[in-house]
C-alpha positions as CSV (number, residue, x, y, z in Angstrom):
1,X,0.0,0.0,0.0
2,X,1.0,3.8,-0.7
3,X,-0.2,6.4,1.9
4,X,1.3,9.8,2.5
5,X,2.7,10.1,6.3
6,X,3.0,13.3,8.8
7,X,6.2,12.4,10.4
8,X,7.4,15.9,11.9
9,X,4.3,18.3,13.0
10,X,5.0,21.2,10.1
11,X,6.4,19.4,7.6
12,X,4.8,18.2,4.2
13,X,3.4,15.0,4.1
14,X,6.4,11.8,3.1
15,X,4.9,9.4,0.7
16,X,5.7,6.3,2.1
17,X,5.1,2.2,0.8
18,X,4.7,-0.9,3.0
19,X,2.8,-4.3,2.7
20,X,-0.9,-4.7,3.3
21,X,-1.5,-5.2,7.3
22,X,-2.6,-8.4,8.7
23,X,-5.8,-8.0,10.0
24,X,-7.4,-9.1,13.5
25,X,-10.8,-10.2,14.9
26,X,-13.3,-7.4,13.4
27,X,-10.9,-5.5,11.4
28,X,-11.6,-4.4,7.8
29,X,-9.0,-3.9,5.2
30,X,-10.3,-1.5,2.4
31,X,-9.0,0.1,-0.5
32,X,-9.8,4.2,-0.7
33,X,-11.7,5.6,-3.8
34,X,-11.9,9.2,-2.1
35,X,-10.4,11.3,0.4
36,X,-11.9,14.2,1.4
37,X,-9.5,17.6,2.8
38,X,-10.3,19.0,5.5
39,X,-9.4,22.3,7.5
40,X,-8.5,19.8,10.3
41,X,-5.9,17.8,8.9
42,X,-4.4,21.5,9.0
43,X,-4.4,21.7,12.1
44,X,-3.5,18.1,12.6
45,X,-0.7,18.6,10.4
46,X,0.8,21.9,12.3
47,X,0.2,20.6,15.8
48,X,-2.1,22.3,17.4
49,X,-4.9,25.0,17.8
50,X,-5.0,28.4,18.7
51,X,-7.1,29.1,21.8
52,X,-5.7,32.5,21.8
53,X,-4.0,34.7,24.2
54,X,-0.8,33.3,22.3
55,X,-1.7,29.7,23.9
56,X,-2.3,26.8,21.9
57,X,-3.5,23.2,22.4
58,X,-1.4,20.8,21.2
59,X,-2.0,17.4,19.8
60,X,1.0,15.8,21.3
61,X,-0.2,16.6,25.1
62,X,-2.9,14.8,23.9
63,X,-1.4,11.4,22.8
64,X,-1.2,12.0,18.9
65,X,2.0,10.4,17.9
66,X,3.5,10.5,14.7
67,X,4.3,9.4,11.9
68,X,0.5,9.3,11.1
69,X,-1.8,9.1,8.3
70,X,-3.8,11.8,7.4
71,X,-7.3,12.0,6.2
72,X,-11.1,11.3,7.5
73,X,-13.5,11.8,5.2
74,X,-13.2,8.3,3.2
75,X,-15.1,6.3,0.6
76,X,-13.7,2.7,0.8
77,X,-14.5,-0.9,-1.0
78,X,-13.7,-3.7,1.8
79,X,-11.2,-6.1,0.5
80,X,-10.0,-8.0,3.2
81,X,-11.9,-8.8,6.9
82,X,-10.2,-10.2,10.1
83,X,-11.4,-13.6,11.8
84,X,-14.3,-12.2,13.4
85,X,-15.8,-10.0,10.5
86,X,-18.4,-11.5,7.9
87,X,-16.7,-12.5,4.9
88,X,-19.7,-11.2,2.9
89,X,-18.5,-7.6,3.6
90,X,-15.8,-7.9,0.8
91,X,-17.0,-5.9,-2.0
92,X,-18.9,-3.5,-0.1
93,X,-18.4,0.5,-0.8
94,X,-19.0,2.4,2.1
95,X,-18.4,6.1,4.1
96,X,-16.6,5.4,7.2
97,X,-17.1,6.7,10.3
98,X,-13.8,7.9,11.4
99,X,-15.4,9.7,15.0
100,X,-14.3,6.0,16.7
101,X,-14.2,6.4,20.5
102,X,-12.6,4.1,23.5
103,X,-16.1,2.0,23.4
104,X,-16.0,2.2,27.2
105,X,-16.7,5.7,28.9
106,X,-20.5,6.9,29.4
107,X,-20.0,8.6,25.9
108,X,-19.5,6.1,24.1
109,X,-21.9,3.7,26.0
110,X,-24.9,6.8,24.8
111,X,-24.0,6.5,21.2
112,X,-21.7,9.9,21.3
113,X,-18.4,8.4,20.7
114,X,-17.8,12.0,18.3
115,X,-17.6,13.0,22.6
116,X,-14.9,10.6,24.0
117,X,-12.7,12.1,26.4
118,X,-9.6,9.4,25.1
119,X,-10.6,9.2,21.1
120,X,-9.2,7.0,18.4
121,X,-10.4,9.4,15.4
122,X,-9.5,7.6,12.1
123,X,-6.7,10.2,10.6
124,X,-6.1,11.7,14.2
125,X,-5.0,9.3,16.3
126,X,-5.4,6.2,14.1
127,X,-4.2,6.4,10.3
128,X,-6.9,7.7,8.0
129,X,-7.6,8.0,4.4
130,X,-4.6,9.8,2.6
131,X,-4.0,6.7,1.9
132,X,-4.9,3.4,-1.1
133,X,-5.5,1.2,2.0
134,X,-6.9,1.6,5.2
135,X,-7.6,-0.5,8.3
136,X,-11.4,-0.3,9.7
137,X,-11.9,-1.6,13.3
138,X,-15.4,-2.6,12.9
139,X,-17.8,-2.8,10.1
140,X,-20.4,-1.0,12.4
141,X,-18.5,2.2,11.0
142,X,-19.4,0.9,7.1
143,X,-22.2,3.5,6.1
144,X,-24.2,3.0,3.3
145,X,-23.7,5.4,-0.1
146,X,-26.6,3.7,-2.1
147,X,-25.6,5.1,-5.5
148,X,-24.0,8.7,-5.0
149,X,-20.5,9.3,-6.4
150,X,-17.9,8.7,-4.0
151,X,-16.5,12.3,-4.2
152,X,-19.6,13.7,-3.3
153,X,-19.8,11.1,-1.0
154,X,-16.4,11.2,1.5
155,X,-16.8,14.8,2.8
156,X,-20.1,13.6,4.1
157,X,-17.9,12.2,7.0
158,X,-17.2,15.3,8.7
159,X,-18.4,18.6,6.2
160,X,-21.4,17.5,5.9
161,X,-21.9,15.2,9.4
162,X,-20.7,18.6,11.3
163,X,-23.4,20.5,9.6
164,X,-26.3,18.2,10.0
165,X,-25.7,17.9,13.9
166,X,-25.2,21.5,14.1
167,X,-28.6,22.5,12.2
168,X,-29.9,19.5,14.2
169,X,-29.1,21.9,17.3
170,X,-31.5,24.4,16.2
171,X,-34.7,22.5,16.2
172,X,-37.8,23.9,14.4
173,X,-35.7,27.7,14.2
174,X,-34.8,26.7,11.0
175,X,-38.4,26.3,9.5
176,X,-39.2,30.0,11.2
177,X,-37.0,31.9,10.1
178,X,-33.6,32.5,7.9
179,X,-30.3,30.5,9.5
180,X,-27.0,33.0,9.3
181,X,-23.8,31.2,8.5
182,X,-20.1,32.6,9.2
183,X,-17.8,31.0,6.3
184,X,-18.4,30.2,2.8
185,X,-16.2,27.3,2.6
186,X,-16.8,23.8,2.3
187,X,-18.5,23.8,5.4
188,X,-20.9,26.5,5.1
189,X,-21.9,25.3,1.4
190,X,-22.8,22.3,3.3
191,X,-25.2,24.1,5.4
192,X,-26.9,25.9,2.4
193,X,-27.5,22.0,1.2
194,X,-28.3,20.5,4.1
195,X,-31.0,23.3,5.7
196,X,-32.3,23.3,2.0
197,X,-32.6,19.3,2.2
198,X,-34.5,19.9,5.7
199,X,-37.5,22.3,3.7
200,X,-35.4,25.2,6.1
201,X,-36.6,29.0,5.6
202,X,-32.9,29.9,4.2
203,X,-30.2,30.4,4.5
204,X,-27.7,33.6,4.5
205,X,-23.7,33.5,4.4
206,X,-21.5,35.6,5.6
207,X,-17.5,35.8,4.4
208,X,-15.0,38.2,3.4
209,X,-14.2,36.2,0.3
210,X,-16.9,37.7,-2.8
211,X,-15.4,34.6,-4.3
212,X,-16.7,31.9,-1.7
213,X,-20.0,34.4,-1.7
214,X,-20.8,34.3,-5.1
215,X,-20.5,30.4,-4.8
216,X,-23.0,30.0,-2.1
217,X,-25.7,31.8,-3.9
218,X,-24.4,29.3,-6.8
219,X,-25.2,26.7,-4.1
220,X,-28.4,28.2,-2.8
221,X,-27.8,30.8,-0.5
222,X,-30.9,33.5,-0.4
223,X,-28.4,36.2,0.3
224,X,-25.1,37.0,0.9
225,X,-23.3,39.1,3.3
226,X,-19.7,41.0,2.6
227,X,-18.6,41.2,5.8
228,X,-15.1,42.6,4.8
229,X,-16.8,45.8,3.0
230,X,-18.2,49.1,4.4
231,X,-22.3,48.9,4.6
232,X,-22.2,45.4,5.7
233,X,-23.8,46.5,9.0
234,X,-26.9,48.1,7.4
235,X,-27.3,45.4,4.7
236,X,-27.7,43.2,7.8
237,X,-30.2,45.2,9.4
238,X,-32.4,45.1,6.1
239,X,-31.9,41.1,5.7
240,X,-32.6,40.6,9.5
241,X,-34.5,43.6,11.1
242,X,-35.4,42.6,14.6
243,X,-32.1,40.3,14.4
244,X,-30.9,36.9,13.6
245,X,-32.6,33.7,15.1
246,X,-30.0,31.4,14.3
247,X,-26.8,31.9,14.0
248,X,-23.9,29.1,13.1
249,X,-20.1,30.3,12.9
250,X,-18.2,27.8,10.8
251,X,-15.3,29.7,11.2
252,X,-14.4,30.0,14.9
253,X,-12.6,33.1,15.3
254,X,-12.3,36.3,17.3
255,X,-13.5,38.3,13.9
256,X,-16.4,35.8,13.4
257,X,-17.3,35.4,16.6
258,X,-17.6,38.8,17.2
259,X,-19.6,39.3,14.4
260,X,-22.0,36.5,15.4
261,X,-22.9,38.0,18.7
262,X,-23.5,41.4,17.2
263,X,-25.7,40.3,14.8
264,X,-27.9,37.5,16.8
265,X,-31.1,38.5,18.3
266,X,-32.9,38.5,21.3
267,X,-33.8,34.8,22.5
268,X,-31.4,33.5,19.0
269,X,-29.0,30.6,19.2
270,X,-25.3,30.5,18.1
271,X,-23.6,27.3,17.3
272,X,-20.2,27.5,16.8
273,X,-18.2,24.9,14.8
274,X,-15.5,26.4,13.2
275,X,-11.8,25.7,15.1
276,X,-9.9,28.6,13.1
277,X,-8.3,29.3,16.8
278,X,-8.2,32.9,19.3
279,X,-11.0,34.0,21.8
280,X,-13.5,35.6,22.1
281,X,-14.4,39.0,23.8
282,X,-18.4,38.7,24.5
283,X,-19.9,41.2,26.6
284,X,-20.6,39.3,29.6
285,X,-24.0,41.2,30.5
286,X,-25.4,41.2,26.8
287,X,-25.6,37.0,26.9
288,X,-28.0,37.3,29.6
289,X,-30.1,40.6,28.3
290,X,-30.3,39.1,24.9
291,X,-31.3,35.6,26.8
292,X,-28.4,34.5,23.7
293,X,-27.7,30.4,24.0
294,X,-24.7,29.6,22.9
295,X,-23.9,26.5,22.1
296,X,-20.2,23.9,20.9
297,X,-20.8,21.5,18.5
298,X,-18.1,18.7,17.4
299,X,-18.9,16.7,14.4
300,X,-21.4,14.2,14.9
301,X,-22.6,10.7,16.3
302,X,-22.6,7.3,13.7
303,X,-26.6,7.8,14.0
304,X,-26.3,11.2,12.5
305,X,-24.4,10.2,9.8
306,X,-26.8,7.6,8.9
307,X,-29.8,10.4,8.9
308,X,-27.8,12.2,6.8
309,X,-27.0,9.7,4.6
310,X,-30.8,8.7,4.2
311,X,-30.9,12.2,2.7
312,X,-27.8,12.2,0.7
313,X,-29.4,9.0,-1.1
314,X,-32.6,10.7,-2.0
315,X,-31.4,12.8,-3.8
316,X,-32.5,15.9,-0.9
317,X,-28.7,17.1,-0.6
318,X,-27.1,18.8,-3.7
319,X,-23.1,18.4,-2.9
320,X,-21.9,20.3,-6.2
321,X,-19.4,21.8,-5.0
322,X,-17.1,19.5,-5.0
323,X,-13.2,19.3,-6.6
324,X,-11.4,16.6,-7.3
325,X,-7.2,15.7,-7.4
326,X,-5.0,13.2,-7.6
327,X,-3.6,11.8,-3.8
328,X,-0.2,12.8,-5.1
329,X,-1.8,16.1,-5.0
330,X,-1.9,16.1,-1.4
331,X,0.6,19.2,-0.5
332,X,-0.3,21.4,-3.1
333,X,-4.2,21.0,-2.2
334,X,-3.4,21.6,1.8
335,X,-1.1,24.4,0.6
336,X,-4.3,25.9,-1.3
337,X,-6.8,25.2,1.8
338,X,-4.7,27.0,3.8
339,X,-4.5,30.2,1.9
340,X,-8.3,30.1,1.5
341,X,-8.0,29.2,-2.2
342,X,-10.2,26.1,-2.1
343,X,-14.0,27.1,-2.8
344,X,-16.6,24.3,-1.9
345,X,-14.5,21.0,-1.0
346,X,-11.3,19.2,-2.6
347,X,-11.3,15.6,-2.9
348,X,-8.2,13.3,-3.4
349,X,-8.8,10.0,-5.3
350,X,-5.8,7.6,-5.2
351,X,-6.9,5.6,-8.5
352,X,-5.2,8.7,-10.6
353,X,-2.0,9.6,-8.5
């Protein structure tokens, strides 16, 4: 097998070669058809997050230890299973759930393993999908793609999952009134499909990137909001008079989050999902006179993905925004995320590297 390995924190990724693993009891061997690329495996692949203040959380206090396989959002075909896996499973095309937990603690035991205080994330702390192979440790984690394209597929495993539970967060707000979203990356694309999928009343994103703005009214978006231009404020104001309901910040920084609070109304709801790094500066009275609930959310549970999947196969969820390259690609593409020149979601396939 040929996968491309984070040996130092900073450094490009190594392609590397080695034989096919043995497997063990309910292991699955299967061979990637898509690899989704994330904003995480940015962070993965620099060490740490920003919590601002000039602090930083890093990965290694936390167990990660490299080298390590990048890569979560996965489309795989099983090709091999261990001793204790049904041999009927070879053949199958599937998203995998990379969220695995310990199996043990009280959030695993309630079906949250996303929650796990000692995770085994697949492309965190397990190897993951920048890879052609990959090792599965149970087949409950196979999630069924009925007959959508594997690209559109694989971000489904943490773009679109982190969405859905997100905008699950809201309730009925989202059939009341129009949901705000901070970032018009792959993320908040996501959202326009997924609220759209869910008969929402709209949605409206906010960026500083006209690009990434133009693409979500491309995608769906009712309006859009320049938040890096004069007027902005008063634009706002006409969109969302009495204020915004719902508010969810897929980018997660002090600029964003800023911008969230200001605009939310009375009695609204912020959920914030973006990890961009800093902290925030929220008037301490105002969350209490605006009666504002905010509100973390981290990916999502297996059961989530499987709802979201349901809709993915009918045909509810229109991913178009989706861009496809080569695994040996893989630098150049993370090179790109990080400069904020990706729009909608890259996808690395390893049958043309």
């Amino acid at each position: 097998m040929k996968a491309f390995q984070l040996l130092r924190f900073g450094d490009a990724l190594v392609q590397r070669e080695w034989e096919l693993p043995a497997l063990t009891g309910t292991q699955l061997l299967v061979q990637v058809l898509a690899a989704g690329v994330c904003h995480t495996d940015l962070h993965v692949k620099e060490g740490s997050f920003d919590i601002g203040d000039g602090h930083s959380l890093h990965f290694a206090s936390r167990g990660l230890q490299l080298p390590k396989v990048l890569g979560h959002e996965v489309v795989a075909k099983v090709v091999a299973v261990g001793t204790d896996a049904p041999s009927t499973l070879v053949g199958t095309t599937a998203l995998i759930y990379p969220w695995i937990g310990c199996g043990n603690c009280p959030a695993c035991s309630a079906g949250r393993e996303n929650l796990c205080a000692t995770p085994a994330f697949l492309g965190t702390w397990r190897d993951g999908g920048y890879a052609t192979h990959m090792v599965v440790p149970h087949w409950r984690y196979l999630v069924d793609i009925g007959d959508v394209d594997v690209e559109k597929a694989a971000p489904m495993a943490c773009s679109g999952l982190t969405m859905y539970s997100a905008i699950k967060k809201l309730g009925s707000r989202i059939l009341e009134s129009p949901v705000l979203i901070i970032g018009a990356g792959g993320l908040g694309l996501m959202g326009v499909a997924i609220i759209r999928a869910l008969g929402g009343a709209g949605v409206v994103i906010a960026d500083i990137d006209q690009c990434k703005l133009d693409a979500a009214e491309a995608a769906g978006a009712m309006a859009t909001l320049n938040v890096g231009v004069d007027g902005w404020r008063s634009r706002a104001a006409t969109i969302f008079p009495t204020g915004v309901a719902s508010v969810i910040d897929c980018v997660g920084n002090t600029a964003t989050s800023a911008v969230a609070f200001e605009l939310v109304g009375k009695g609204g709801n912020i959920v914030l999902v973006g990890l961009f790094g800093g902290k925030s500066a929220w008037p301490l009275p105002l969350i209490a006179l605006k009666a504002v609930t905010i509100q973390g959310s981290y990916v999502g549970n297996l059961g989530e993905l499987h709802e979201l999947m349901a809709l993915v196969r009918s045909g509810a969820v229109k991913s178009d925004f989706v861009t496809q390259f080569p695994l040996g690609k893989v630098n150049s593409v993370l090179e790109e995320l990080a400069k904020g020149r990706i729009v909608g979601r890259a996808v690395l396939t390893p049958d043309c590297c």
